[in-house]
C-alpha positions as CSV (number, residue, x, y, z in Angstrom):
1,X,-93.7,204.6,90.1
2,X,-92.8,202.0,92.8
3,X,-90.6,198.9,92.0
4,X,-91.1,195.5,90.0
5,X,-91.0,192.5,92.2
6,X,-88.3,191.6,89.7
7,X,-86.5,195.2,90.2
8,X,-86.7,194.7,94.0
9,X,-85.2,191.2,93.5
10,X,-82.0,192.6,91.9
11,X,-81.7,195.4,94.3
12,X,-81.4,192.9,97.1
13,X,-79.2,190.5,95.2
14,X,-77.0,193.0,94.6
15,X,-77.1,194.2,98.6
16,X,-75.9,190.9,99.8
17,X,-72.2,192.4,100.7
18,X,-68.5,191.4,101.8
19,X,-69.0,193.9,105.3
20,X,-71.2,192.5,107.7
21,X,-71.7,196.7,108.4
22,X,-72.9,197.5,105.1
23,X,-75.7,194.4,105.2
24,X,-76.8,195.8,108.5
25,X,-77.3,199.7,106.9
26,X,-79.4,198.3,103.5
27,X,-81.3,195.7,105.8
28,X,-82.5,198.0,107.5
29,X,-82.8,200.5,104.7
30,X,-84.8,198.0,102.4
31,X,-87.1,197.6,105.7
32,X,-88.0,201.0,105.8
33,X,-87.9,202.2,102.1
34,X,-88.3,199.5,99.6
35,X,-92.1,199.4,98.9
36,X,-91.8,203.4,98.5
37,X,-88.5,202.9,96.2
38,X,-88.8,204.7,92.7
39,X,-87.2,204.5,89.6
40,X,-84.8,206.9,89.8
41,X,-84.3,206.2,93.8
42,X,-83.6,202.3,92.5
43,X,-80.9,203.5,89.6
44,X,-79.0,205.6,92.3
45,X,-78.8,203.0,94.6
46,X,-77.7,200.2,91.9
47,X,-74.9,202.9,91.6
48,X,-73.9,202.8,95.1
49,X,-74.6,199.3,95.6
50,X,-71.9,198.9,92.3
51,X,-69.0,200.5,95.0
52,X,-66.8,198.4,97.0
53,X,-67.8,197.5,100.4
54,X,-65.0,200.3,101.8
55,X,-66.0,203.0,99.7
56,X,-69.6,202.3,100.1
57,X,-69.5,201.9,104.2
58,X,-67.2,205.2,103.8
59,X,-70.6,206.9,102.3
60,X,-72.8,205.0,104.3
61,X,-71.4,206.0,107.8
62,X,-70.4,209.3,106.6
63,X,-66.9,209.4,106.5
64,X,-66.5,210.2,103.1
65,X,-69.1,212.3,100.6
66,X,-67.1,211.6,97.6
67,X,-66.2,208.5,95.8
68,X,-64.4,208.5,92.4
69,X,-66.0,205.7,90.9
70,X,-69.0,207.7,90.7
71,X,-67.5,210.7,89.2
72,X,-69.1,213.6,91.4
73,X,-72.3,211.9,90.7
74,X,-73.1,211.7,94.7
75,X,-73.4,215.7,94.2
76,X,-76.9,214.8,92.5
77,X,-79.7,215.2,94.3
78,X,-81.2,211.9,94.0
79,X,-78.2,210.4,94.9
80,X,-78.2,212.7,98.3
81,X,-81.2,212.1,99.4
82,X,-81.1,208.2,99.0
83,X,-77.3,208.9,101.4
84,X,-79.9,210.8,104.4
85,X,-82.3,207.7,103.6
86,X,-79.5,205.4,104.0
87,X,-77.3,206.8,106.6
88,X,-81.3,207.2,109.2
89,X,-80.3,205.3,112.0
């Protein structure tokens, strides 16, 4: 099931970020994915998009694959595929 306009709307409010690198990434990962976004794609990504701007740009360029805010929870596979999605250059 895709997105709500109003689902989308947070997603995007809560992409607007501190790093001018980490806008770049979910621009153009919003671009690409957002009208095939689902709901458990959208949940793993309001995780991510809950990191601060260095740990998230550490995931994002692939300089780190663990994070302890998120408690091994970037093992799941949701979580890993929405990294390959993001990281897609």
């Amino acid at each position: 099931m895709n997105l709500t306009s109003a689902e989308s709307y947070r997603l995007h409010a809560a992409a607007r970020r501190g790093l001018l690198e980490n806008d770049l990434i979910l621009e153009r990962f919003f671009r690409r994915y957002e009208a095939v976004l689902d709901q458990e794609q959208a949940i793993a990504l309001g995780q991510l998009l809950a990191l601060d701007d260095n740990d998230l740009l550490d995931l994002l360029l692939g300089r780190s694959n663990t994070v302890a805010a998120l408690d091994g929870e970037v093992s799941s596979p949701v979580l890993q595929k929405l990294l390959l999605m993001l990281r897609e250059k």
